[in-house]
N, C-alpha and C positions, 0 to 999 in steps of 0.2 A: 772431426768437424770443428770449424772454427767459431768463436762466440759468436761471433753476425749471421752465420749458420744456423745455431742453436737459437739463438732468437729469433730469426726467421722463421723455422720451425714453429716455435712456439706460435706463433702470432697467426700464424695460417691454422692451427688445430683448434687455438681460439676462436675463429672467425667460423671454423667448420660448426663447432658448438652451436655458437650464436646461431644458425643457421638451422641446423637441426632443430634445438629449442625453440625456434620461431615457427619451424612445419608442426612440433608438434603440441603448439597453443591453438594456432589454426585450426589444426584440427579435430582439438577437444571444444574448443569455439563452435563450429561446426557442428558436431556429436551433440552440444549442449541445445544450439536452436533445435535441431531434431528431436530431441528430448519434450522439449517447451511445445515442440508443435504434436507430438504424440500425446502429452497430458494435456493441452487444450483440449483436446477431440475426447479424449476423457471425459473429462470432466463436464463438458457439452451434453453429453450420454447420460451423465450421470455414475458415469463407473468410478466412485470414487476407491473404493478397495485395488481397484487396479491402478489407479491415478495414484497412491501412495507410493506404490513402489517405482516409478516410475520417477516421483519427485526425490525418493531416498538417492535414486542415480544424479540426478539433477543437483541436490547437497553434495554428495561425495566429490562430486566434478568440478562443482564450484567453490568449492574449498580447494579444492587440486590448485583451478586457476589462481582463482584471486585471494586466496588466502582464508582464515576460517574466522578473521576479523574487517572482513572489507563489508561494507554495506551489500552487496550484492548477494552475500552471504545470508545477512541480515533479511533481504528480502525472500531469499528463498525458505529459508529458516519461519518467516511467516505462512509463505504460503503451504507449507507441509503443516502447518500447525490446523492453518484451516480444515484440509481434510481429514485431520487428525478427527476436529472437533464437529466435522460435517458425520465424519461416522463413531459419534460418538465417544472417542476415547479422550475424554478429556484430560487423564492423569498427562498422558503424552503429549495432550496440547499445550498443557500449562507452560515447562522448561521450555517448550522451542521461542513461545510467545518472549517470554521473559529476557533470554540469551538476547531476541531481536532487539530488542528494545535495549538492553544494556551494548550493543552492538555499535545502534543507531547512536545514543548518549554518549557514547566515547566518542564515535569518528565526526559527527554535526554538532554537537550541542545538548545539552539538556530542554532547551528550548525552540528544538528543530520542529518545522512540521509532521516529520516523520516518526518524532517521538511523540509528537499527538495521537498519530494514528496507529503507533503502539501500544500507547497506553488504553487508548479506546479499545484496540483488541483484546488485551487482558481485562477489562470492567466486563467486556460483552461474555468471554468464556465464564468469569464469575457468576455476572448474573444468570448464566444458563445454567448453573453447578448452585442455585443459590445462595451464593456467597455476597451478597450483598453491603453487607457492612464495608465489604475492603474490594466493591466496585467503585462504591461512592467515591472515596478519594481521585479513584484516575480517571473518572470522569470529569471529576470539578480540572484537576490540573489541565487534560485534556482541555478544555473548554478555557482556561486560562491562557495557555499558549496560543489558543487559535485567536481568543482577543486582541490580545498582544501581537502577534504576527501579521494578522488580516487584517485588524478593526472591528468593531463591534458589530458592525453591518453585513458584515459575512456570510453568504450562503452556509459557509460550513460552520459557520459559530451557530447560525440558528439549527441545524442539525445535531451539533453536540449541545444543544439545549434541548433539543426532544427527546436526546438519551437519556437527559440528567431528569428531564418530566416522566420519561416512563420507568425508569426506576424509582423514583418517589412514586408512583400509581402502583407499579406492583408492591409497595411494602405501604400502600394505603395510606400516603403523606401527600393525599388529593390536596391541601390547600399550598402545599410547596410547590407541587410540579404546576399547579393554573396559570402563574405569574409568567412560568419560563414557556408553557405554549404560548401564552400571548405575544411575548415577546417575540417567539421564533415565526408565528405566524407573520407579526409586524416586518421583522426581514424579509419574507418571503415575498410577501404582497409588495413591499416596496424595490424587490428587484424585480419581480415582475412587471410592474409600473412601468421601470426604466425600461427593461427589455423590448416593452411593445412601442414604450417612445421614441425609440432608436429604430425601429424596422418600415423602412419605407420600399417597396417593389422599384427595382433599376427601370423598369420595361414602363412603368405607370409615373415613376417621377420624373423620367427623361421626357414625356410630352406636356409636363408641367400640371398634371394633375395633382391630387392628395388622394393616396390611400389610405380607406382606411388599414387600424391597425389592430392587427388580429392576430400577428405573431405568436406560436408558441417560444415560450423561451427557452435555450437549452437548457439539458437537466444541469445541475451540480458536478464534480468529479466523483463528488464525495458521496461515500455509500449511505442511505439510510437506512439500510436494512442488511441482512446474510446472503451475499453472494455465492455465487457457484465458484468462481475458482480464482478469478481475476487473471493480470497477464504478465507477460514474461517480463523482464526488466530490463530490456535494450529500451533505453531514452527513458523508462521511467523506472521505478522500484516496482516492482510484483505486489499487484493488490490481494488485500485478502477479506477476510466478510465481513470488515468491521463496520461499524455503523459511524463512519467518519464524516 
């Protein structure tokens, strides 16, 4: 066979590759949403002990894909954490939470929003393990970045200030945490303000009425409380129960 031959060759067995590797991302792609949509329905239920093993699949796969340092990892790596610590097993929740977060820090930023709400996650597993002294810190940074990122005005900065208030209430630092409900209440009330000044009826302003305004406004993204399971990560990162 002649060299133009042999490189021919080559180039067509390449192409076959690429080929193959491409059916079979597809269809670990595939195998993954089915996964995501098996442990939704889980966790919906409540069946968290079977939701675990079902997201260990979900890790394994998505380390396969995307690497075991891709954000996506990162995300999934939270949400097993959650049900780690929804059934209790905090020793196990702690590493995943941690990994996430040093995940997010390398590939975003240290100052990502997503390292806010990693860091929130491990304050919350703390304060549920009473660990308190060394919530404290990743809550305050927490609540640092989202200043910095959002404004002070922020839905979710007044959020991570009701974290930072109800852990000063549970270790009985009632005259620290007052200051930071006022404050969050202050954001809250004044997005709500805007919300219902913004909401006029299409059907009632087109014949040149005023209605009034009685809009609810929509919630936050951000959790204030322990979720059930959150969602898969196509278009967003997998939430998980932090109080972000």
């Amino acid at each position: 066979m002649t060299r133009r031959g042999i490189i021919l060759v080559l180039i067509v067995a390449l192409c076959v590759l690429w080929q193959l590797s491409a059916n079979a991302q597809a269809q670990s792609t595939e195998e993954l949403k089915a996964l995501y949509s098996q442990l939704d329905q889980l966790c919906s239920q409540g069946e968290y002990t079977e939701a675990i093993l079902v997201a260990e699949k979900i890790r394994s796969l998505t380390e396969k894909i995307y690497g075991p340092d891709h954000v996506e990892t990162a995300a999934v790596l939270s949400r097993l954490a959650e049900l780690y610590r929804l059934t209790g097993q905090y020793t196990k929740a702690e590493p995943l939470c941690k990994r996430s977060l040093e995940i997010y820090e390398m590939k975003l930023g240290k100052n990502h929003l997503e390292v806010a709400k990693s860091l929130n996650n491990i304050a919350v597993l703390y304060r549920f393990t009473g660990r308190y002294a060394e919530a404290e810190p990743l809550y305050n940074r927490a609540l640092q970045i989202r200043e910095e990122a959002l404004g002070k005005d922020h839905p979710d900065v007044a959020t991570s200030l009701n974290n930072l208030a109800g852990l000063y209430c549970t270790t009985g630092r009632y005259a620290e945490a007052e200051p930071l409900y006022n404050r969050a209440l202050q954001i809250r009330e004044e997005a709500l303000a805007k919300s219902t000044r913004s909401w006029r009826p299409a059907s009632i302003a087109s014949r040149g009425f005023i209605a009034p305004q009685v809009a609810t406004p929509r919630p936050s993204r951000s959790f204030s409380g322990p979720s059930r399971c959150g969602r898969r990560p196509w278009g967003r990162s997998i939430r998980m129960w932090r109080r972000v």
